[in-house]
C-alpha positions as a Markdown table, in Angstrom:
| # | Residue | x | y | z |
|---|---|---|---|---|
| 1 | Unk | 13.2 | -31.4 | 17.9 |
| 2 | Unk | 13.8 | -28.2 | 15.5 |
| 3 | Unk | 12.3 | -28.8 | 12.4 |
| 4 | Unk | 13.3 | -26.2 | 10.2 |
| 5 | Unk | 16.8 | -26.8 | 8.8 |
| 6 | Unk | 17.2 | -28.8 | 5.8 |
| 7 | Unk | 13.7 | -29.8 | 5.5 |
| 8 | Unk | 10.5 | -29.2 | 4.1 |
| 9 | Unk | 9.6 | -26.5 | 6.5 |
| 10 | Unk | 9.2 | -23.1 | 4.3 |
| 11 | Unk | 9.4 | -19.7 | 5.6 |
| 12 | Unk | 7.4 | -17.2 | 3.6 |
| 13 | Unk | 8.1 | -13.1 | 3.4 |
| 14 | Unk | 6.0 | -10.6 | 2.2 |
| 15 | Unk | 8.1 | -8.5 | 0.2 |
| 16 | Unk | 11.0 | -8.5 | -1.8 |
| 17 | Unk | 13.2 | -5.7 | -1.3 |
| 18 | Unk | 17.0 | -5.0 | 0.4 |
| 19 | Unk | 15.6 | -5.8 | 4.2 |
| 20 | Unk | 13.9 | -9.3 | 2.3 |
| 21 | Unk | 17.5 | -10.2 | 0.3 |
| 22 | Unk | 19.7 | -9.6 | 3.8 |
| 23 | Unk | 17.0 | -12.0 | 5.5 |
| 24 | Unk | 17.8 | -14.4 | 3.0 |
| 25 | Unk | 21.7 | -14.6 | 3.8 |
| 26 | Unk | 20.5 | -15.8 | 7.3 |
| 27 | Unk | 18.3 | -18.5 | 6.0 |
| 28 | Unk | 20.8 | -19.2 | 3.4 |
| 29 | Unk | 23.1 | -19.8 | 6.3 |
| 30 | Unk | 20.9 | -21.9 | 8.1 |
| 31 | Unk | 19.3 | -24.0 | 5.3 |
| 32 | Unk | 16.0 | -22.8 | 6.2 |
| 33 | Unk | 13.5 | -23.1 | 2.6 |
| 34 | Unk | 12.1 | -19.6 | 1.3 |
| 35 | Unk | 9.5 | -18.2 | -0.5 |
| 36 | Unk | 8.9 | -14.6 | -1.8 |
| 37 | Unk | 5.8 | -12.3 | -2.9 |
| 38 | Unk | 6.3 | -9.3 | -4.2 |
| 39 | Unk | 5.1 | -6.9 | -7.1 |
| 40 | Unk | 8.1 | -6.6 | -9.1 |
| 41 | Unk | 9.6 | -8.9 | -11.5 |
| 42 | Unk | 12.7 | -7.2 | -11.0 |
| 43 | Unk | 12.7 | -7.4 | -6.6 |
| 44 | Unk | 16.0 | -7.9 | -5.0 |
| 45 | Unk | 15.0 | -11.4 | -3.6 |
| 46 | Unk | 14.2 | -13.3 | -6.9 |
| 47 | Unk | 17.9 | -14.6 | -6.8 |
| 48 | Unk | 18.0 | -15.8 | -3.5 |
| 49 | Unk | 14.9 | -16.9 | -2.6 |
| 50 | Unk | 13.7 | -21.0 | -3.2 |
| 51 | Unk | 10.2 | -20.0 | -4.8 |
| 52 | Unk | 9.9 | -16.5 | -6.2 |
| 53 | Unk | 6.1 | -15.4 | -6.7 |
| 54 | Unk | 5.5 | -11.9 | -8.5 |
| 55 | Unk | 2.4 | -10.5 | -7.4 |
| 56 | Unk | 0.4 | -7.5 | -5.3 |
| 57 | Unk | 1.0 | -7.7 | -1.0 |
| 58 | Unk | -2.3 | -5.1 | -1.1 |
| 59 | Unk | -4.7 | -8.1 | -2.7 |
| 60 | Unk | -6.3 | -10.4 | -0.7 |
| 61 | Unk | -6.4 | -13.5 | -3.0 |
| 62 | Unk | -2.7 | -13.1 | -3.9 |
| 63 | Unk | -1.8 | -13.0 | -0.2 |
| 64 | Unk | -4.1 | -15.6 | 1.1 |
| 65 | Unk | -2.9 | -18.3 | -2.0 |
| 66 | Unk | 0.8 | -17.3 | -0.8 |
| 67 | Unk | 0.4 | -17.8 | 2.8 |
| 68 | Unk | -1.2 | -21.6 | 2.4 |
| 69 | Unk | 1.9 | -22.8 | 1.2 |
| 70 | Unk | 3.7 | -21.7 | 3.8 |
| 71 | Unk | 4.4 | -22.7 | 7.7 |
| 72 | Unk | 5.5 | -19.2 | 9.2 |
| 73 | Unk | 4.8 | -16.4 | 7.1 |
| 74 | Unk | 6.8 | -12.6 | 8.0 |
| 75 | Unk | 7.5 | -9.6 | 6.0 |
| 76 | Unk | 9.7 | -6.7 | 5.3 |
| 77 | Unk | 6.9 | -4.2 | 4.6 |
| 78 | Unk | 4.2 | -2.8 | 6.8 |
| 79 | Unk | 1.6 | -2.4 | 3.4 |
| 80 | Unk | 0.3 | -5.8 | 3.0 |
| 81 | Unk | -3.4 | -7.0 | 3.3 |
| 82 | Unk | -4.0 | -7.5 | 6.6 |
| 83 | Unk | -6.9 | -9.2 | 6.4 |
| 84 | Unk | -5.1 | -11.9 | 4.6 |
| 85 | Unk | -3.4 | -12.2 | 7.1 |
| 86 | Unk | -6.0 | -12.3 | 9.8 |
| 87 | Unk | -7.8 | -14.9 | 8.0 |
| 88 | Unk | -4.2 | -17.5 | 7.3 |
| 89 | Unk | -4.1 | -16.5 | 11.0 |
| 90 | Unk | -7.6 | -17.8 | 11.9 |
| 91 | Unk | -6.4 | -21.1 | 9.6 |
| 92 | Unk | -3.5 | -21.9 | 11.3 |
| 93 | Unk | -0.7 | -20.3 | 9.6 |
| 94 | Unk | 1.8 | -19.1 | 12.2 |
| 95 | Unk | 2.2 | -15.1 | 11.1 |
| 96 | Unk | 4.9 | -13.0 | 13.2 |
| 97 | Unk | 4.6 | -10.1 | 13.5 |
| 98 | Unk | 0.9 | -11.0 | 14.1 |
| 99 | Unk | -1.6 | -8.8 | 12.2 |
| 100 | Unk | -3.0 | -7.5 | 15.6 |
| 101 | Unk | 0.6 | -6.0 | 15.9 |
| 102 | Unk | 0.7 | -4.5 | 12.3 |
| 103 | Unk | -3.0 | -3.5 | 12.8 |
| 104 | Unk | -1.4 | -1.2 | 15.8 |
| 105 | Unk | 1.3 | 0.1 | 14.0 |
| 106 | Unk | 0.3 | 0.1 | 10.2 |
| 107 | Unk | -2.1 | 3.5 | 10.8 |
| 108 | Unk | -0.1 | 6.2 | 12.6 |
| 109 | Unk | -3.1 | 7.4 | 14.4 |
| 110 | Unk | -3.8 | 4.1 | 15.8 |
| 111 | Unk | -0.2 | 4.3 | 16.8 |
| 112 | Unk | -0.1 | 6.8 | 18.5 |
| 113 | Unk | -3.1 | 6.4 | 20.5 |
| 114 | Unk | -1.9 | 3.4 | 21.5 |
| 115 | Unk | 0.8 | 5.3 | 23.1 |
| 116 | Unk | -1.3 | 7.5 | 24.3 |
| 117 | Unk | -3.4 | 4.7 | 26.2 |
| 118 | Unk | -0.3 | 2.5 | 27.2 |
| 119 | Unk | 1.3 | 6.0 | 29.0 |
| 120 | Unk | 4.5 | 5.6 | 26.6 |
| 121 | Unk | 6.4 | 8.7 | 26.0 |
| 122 | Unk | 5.7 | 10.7 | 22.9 |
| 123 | Unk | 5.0 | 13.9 | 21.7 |
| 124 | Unk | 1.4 | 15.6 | 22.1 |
| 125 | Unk | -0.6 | 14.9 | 19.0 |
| 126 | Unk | -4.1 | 15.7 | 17.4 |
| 127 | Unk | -5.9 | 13.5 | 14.6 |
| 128 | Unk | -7.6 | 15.1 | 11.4 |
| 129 | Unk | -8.9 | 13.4 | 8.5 |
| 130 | Unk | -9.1 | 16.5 | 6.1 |
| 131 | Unk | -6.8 | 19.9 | 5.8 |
| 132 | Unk | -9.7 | 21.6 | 6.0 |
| 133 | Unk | -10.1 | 20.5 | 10.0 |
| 134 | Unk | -6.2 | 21.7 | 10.3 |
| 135 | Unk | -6.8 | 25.1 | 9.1 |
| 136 | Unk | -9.8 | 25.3 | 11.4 |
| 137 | Unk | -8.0 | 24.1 | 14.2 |
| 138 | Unk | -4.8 | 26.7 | 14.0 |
| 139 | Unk | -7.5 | 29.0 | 13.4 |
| 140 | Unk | -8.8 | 28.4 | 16.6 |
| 141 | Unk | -5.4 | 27.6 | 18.6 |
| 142 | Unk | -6.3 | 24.4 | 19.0 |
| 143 | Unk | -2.8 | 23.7 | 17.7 |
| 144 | Unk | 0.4 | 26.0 | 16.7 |
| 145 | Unk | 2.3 | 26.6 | 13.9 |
| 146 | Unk | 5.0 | 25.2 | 13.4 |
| 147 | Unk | 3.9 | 21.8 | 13.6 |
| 148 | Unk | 5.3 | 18.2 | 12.2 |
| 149 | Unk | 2.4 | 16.5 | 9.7 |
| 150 | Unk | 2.5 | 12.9 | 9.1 |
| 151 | Unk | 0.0 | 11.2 | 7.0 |
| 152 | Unk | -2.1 | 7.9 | 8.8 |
| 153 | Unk | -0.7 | 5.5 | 6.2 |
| 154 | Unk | 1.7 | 5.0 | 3.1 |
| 155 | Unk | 4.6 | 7.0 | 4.7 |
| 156 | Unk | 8.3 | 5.5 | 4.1 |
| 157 | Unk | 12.1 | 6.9 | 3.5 |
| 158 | Unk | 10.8 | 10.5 | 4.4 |
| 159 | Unk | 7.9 | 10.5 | 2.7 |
| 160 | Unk | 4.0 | 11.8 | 4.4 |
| 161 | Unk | 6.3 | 13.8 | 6.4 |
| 162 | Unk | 6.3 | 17.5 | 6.9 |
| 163 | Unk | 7.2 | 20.2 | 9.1 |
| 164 | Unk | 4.5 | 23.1 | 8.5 |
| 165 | Unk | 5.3 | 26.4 | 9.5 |
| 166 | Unk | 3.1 | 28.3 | 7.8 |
| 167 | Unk | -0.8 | 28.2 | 6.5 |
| 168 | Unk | 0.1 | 27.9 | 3.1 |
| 169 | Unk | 2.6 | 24.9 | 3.2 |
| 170 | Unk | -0.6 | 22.7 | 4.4 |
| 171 | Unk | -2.0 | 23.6 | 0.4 |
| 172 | Unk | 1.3 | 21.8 | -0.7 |
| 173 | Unk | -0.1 | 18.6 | 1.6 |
| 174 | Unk | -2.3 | 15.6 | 0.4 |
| 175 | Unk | -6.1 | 15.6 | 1.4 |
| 176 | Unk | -5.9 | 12.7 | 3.9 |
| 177 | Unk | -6.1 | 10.9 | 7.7 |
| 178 | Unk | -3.4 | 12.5 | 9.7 |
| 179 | Unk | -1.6 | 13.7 | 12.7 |
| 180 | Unk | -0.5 | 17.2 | 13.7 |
| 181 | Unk | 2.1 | 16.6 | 16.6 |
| 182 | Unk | 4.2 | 19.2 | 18.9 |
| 183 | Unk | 7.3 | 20.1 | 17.3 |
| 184 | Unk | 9.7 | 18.8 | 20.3 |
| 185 | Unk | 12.8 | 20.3 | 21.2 |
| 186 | Unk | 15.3 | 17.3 | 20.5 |
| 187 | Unk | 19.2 | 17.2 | 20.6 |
| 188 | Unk | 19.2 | 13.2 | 19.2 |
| 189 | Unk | 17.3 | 11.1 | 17.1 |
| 190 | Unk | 17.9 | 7.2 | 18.7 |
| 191 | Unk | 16.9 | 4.1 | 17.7 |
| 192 | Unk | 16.8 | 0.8 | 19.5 |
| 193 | Unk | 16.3 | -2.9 | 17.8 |
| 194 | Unk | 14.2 | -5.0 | 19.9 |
| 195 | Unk | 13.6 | -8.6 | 19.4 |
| 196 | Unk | 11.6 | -10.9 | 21.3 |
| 197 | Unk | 9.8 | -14.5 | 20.9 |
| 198 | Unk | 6.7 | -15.9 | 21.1 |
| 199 | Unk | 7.9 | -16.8 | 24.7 |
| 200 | Unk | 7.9 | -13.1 | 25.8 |
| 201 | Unk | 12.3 | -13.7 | 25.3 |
| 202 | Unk | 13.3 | -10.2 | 24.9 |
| 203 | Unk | 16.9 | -9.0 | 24.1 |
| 204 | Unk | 17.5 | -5.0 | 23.3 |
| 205 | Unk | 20.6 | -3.6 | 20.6 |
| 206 | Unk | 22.9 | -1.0 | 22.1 |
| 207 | Unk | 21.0 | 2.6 | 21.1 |
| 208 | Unk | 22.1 | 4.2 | 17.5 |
| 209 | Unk | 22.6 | 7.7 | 16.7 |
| 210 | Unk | 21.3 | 9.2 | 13.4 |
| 211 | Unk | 22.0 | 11.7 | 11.5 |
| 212 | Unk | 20.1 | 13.1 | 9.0 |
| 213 | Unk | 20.4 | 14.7 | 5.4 |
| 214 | Unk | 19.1 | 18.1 | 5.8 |
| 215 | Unk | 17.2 | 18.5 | 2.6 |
| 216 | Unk | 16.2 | 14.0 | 2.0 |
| 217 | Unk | 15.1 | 13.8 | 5.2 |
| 218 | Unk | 16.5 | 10.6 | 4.9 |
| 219 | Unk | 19.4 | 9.0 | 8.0 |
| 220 | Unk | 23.0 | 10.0 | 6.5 |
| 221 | Unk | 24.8 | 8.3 | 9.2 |
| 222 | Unk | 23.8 | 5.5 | 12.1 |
| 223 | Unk | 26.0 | 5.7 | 14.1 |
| 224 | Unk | 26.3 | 2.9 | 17.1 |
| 225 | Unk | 27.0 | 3.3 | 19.9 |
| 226 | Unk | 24.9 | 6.4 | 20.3 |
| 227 | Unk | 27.4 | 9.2 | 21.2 |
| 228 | Unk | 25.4 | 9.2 | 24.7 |
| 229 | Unk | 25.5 | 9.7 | 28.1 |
| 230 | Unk | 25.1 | 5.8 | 29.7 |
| 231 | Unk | 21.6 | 6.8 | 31.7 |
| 232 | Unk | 20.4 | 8.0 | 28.6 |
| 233 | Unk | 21.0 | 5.0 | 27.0 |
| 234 | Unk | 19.4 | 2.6 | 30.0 |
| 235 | Unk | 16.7 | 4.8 | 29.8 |
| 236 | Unk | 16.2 | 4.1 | 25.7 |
| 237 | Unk | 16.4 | 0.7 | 26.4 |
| 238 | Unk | 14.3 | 1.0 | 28.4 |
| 239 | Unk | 11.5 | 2.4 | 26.9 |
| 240 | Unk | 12.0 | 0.4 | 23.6 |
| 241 | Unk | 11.4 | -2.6 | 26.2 |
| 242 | Unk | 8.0 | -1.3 | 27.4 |
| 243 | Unk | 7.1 | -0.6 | 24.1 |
| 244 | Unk | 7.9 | -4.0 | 23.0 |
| 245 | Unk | 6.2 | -5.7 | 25.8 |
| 246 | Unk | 2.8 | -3.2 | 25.2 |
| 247 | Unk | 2.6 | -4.6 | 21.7 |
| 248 | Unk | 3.3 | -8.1 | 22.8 |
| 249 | Unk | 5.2 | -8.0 | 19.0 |
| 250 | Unk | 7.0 | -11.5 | 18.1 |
| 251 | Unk | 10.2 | -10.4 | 15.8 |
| 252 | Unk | 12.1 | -7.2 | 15.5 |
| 253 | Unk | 10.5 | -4.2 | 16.4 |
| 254 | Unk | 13.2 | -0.9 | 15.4 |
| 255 | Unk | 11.9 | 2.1 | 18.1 |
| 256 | Unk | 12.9 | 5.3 | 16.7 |
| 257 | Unk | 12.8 | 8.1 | 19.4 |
| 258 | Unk | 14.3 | 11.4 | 20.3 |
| 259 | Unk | 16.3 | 12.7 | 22.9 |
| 260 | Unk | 15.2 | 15.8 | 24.1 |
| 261 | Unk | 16.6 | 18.9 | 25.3 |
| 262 | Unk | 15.9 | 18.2 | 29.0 |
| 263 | Unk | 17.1 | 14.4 | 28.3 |
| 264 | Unk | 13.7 | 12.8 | 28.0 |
| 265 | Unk | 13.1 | 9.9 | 26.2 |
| 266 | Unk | 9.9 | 9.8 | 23.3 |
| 267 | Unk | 8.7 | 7.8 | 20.9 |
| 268 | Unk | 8.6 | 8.9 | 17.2 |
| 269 | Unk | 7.6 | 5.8 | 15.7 |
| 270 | Unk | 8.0 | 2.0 | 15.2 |
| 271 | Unk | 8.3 | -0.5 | 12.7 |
| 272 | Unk | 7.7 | -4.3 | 13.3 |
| 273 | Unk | 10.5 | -5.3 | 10.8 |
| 274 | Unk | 14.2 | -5.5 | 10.4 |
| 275 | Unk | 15.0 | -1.8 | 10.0 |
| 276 | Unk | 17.9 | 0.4 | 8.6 |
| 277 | Unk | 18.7 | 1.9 | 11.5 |
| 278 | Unk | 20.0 | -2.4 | 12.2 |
| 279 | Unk | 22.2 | -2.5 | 9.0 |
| 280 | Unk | 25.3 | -2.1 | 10.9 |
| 281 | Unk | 25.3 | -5.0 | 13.1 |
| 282 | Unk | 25.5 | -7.0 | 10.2 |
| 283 | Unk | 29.4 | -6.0 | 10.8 |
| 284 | Unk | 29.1 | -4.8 | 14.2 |
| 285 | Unk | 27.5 | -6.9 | 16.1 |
| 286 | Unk | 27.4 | -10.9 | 17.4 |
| 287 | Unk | 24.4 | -11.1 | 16.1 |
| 288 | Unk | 22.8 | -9.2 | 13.2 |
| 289 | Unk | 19.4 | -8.1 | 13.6 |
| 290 | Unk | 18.3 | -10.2 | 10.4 |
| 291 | Unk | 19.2 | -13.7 | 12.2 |
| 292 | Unk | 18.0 | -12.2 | 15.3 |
| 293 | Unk | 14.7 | -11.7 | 13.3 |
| 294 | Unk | 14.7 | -15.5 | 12.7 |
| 295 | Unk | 15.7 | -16.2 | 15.9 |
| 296 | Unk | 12.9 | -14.9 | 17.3 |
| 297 | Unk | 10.0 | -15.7 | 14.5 |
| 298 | Unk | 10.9 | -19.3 | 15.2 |
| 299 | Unk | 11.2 | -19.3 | 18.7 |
| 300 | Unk | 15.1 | -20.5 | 18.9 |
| 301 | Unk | 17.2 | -18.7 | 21.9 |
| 302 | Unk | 18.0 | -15.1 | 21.2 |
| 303 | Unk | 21.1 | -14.2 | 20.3 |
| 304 | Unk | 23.9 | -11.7 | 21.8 |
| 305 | Unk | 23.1 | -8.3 | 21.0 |
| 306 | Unk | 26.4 | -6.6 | 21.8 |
| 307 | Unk | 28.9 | -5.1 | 19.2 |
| 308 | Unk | 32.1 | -6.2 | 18.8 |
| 309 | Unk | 33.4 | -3.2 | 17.2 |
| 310 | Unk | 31.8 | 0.4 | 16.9 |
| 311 | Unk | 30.0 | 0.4 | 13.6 |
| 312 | Unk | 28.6 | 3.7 | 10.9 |
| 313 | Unk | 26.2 | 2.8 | 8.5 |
| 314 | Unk | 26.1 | 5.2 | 5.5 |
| 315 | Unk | 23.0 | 4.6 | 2.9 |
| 316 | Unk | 23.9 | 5.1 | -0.7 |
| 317 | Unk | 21.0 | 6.6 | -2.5 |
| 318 | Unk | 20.6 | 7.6 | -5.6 |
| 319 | Unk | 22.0 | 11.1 | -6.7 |
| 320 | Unk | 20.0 | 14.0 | -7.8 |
| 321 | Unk | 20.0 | 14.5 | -11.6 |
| 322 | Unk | 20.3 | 10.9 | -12.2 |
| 323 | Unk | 17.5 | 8.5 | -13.3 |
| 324 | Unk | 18.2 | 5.2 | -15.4 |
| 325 | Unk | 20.6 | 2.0 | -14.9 |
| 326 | Unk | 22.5 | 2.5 | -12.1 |
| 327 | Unk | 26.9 | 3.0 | -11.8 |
| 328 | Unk | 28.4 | 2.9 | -8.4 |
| 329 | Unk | 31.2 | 5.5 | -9.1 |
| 330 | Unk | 34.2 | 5.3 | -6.9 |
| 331 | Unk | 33.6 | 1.9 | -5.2 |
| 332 | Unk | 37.2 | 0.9 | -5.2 |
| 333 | Unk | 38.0 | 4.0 | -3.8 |
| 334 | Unk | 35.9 | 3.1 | -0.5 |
| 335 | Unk | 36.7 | -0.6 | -0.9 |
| 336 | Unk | 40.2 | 0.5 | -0.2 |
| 337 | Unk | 39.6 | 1.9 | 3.1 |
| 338 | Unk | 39.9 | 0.6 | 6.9 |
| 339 | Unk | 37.2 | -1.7 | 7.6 |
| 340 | Unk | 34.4 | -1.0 | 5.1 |
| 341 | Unk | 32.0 | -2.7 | 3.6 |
| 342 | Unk | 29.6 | -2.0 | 0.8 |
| 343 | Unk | 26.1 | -3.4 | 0.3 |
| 344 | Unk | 24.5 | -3.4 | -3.2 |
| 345 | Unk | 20.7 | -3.5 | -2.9 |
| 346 | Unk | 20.8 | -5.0 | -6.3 |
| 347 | Unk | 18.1 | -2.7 | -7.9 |
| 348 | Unk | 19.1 | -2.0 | -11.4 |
| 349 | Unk | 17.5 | 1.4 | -11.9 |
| 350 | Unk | 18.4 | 4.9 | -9.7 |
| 351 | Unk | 16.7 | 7.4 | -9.1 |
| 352 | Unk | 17.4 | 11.0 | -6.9 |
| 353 | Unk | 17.1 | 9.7 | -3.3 |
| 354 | Unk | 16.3 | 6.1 | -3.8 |
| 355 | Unk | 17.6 | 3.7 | -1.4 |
| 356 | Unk | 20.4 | 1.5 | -3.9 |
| 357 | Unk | 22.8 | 0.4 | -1.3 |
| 358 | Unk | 24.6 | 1.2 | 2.5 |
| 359 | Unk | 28.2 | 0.8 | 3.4 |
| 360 | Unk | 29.1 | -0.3 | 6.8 |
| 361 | Unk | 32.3 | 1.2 | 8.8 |
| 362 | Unk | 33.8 | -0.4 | 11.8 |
| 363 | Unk | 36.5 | 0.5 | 14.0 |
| 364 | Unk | 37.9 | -0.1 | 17.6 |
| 365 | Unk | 37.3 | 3.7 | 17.2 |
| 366 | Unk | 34.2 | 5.6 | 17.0 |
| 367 | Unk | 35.9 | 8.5 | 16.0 |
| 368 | Unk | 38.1 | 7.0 | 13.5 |
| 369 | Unk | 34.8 | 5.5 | 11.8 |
| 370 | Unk | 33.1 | 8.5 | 11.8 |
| 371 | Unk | 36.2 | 10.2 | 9.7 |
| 372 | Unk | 36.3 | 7.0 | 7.5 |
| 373 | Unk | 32.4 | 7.1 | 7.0 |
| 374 | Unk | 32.7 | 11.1 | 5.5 |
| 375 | Unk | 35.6 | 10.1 | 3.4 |
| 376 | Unk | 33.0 | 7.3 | 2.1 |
| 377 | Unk | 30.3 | 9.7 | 2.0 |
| 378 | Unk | 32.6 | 12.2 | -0.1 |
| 379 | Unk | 34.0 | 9.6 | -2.9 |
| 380 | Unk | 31.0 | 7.1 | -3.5 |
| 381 | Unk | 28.2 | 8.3 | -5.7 |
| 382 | Unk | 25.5 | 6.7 | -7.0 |
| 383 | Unk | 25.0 | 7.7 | -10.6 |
| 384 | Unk | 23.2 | 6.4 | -13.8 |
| 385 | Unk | 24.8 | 5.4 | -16.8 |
């Protein structure tokens, strides 16, 4: 017998932001008890939560105490103690994805080696710990400018990401563990949700599209399905598959990956969590990826992964210029539109390029979205008072 609805089994989740708030309309749904650790007093999931604890995910004390009061403990952010973890582990407390998983993923060295040793696709890479060992390197052609740098750890939105084309933008960079990979020739950037159970159950999303500010470095548009020739997309499913299965991953696992000019398929990078590049199936799909995430953490069947309708996610971040408590200008404008739907983060304070919201756009038509989606784009801005 399932245990978990309407009783005194409680999930806990490591973080409190946007992905932990949409997790909690799914448990909402399905009666399932909740509680929450995260840093700020102010985290999206205080109002929805059943216990709401405000404390560090890097301390080791503050994790451990969390996770004995809980049955299965998840999260919606990669930087959390691990050893924590390891230990609630060791104790009996059921934690997806399992830190061996997150010990894989967390470092993107140990990342891509793991690639590297499991013969997935991704681009050639070297590891350095200092800038120093860069220079030296391009010095002696062990690598070539221009290169994409991407520090180990703390990375997110954009961030401990660079493409270096010259010496002097690695003096810009942060003295730190890193990789220096081969700046691929790529016509897409794809993404696949994968979700599978402690069973080995594994059901892959149709393959996303992104597109990408320019200057943010941040997805403008996802855009599913991926505008995509069907092999391609097999072949992305593919791989997200294998990657899965190497990591042996209970959850979601979001594959990001690019296209490349002669139609290979390679893996950027991962991320053993519900992911933005999912937000649209919330509309789109039979099942969104945040009940698929419980789905799979408990061990239930997995649901249907197809889309009823094409789907755009747009993210609203916060405009340039403007820091303080935050005005969604225009919103009746979009909320007049075919088909969309707007999704307030619920953090009170903007700031240039932070993540406050996404709006979702779904129509029989891909191209109609797509024209719906810039119009969106064009009249919603995210502004302070």
């Amino acid at each position: 017998m399932t245990h978990f609805f309407s009783s005194n089994f409680t999930l806990g989740i490591l973080g409190g932001g946007q992905l932990g708030k949409m997790l909690l309309y799914e448990t909402r749904k399905f009666d399932i008890k909740t509680h929450v650790l995260d840093p700020s007093a102010e985290a999206p999931c205080k109002i929805a939560c059943d216990v709401f604890k405000q404390g560090s995910l890097m301390d080791f004390d503050t994790v451990y105490s969390f996770g004995k009061k809980v049955d299965v403990l998840t999260f919606e952010i990669e930087n959390v103690n691990i050893e924590a973890l390891e230990k609630l582990e060791n104790e009996g407390v059921t934690v997806y994805p399992s830190p061996k998983t997150l010990r894989n993923i967390n470092n993107k060295s140990i990342q891509k080696e793991f690639y590297k040793k499991h013969k997935i696709p991704t681009a050639p890479f070297h590891i350095f710990d200092t800038i120093q060992q860069i220079k030296e390197a391009i010095s002696s052609q062990t690598i070539e400018l221009p290169f994409v740098w991407k520090s180990s750890t703390g990375g997110y939105d954009g961030m401990g990401v660079s493409v270096i084309r010259t010496i002097e933008d690695l003096n810009k960079l942060k003295d730190q563990s890193c990789i220096c990979e081969d700046l691929i020739p790529f016509k897409n950037e794809l993404a696949v949700i994968v979700a599978r159970s402690p069973n080995g159950e594994i059901a892959t999303y149709p393959v996303v599209e992104m597109e990408f500010h320019p200057e943010a470095n941040q997805v403008e548009y996802v855009i599913c399905p991926a505008r995509i020739d069907e092999t391609i997309a097999e072949k992305a499913r593919n791989v997200a598959k294998n990657v899965s299965e190497a990591f042996q991953h209970v959850g979601l696992l979001a594959v990001e990956m690019f296209q490349t000019v002669d139609d290979e398929i390679i893996i950027n990078e991962v991320a053993p969590r519900p992911h933005n590049s999912g937000h649209y199936s919330i509309e789109a799909s039979y099942t969104n990826q945040f009940e698929q995430h419980l789905r799979a953490i408990l061990n239930l069947p997995l649901g249907k992964t197809d889309s009823k309708l094409a789907g755009i996610m747009v993210n609203l971040v916060g405009a340039e210029g403007h820091t303080g408590d935050v005005v969604y200008k225009n919103i009746e404008t979009i909320l007049a539109m075919e088909g969309v739907t707007p999704h307030i983060y619920g953090k009170k304070e903007t700031r240039p390029f932070r993540k406050m919201g996404h709006v979702t756009i779904v129509n029989q038509d891909i191209e109609k979205a797509h024209a719906i989606a810039e119009k969106v784009k064009e009249s919603i801005k995210v502004i302070s008072n």
